[in-house]
C-alpha positions as CSV (number, residue, x, y, z in Angstrom):
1,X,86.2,157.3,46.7
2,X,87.2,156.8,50.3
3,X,90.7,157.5,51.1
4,X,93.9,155.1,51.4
5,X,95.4,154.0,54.4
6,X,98.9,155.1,54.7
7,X,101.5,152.7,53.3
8,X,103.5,150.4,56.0
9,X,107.0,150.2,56.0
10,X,108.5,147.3,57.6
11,X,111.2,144.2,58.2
12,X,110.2,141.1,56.3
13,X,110.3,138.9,59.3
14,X,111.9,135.9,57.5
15,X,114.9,137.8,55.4
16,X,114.4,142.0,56.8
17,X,113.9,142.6,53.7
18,X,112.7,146.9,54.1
19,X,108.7,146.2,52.8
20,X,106.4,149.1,51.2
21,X,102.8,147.7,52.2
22,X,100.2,148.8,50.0
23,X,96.4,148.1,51.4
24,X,94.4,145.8,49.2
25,X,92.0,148.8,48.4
26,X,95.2,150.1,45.8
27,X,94.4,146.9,44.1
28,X,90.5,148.0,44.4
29,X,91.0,151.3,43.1
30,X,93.3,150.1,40.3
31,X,90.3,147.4,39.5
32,X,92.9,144.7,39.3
33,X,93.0,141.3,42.0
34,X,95.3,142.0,44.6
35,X,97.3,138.7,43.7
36,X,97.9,140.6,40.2
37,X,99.0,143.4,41.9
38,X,101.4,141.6,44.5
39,X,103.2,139.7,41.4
40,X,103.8,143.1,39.2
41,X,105.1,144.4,42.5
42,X,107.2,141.8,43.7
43,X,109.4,142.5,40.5
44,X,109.8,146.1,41.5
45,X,112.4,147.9,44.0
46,X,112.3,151.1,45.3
47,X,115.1,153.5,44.7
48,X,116.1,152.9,48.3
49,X,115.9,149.4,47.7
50,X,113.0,149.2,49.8
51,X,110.1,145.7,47.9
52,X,106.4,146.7,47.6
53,X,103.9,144.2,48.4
54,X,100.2,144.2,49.1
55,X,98.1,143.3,52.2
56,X,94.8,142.2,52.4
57,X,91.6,142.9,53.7
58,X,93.5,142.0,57.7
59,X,96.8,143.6,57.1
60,X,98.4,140.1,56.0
61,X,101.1,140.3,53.4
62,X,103.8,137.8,51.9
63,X,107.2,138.5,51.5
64,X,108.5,139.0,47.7
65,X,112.0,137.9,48.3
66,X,111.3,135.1,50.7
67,X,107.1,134.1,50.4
68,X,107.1,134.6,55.2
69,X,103.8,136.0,55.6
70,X,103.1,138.7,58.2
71,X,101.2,141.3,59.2
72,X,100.9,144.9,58.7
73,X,98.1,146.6,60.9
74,X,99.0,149.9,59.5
75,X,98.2,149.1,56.0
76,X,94.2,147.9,56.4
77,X,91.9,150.2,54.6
C-alpha cells in the first residue's frame, strides 16, 4: 500500500470553519465511496473543534457546516 498524503488543515472559505482534509485514497483504503466517508465525517468534530472532510481525486472538498466547495492541493494522494 502506497502511503497517504498528509492531511490539510484549512479555512472553509464560505464560514472559516478550521477543516481536517482527508485525501480520497483514506476512503480507498477503508474500501468505502468517498461520499460515505464525507457524510460519517461531516457529523464528527475534532477535540479542537476542528470538521473533517474528504477531497477527491484534485484536492476539491465541500464544506460540512456550510456545503462552499474548495480546494486543498495538500491533500491529493
Amino acid at each position: 500500500m502506497r502511503g497517504v498524503a498528509s492531511v490539510a488543515q484549512l479555512s472553509c472559505p464560505g464560514c472559516e470553519t478550521t477543516l481536517l482534509v482527508l485525501p480520497e485514497v483514506v476512503a480507498n483504503v477503508l474500501e468505502v465511496r468517498a461520499e460515505r466517508l464525507r457524510d460519517v465525517l461531516g457529523g464528527l468534530e475534532y477535540n479542537s473543534g476542528n470538521r473533517f472532510t474528504v477531497a477527491d481525486q484534485e484536492g476539491f472538498f465541500l464544506c460540512p457546516r456550510c456545503s462552499m466547495s474548495g480546494c486543498a492541493t495538500e491533500a491529493r494522494a
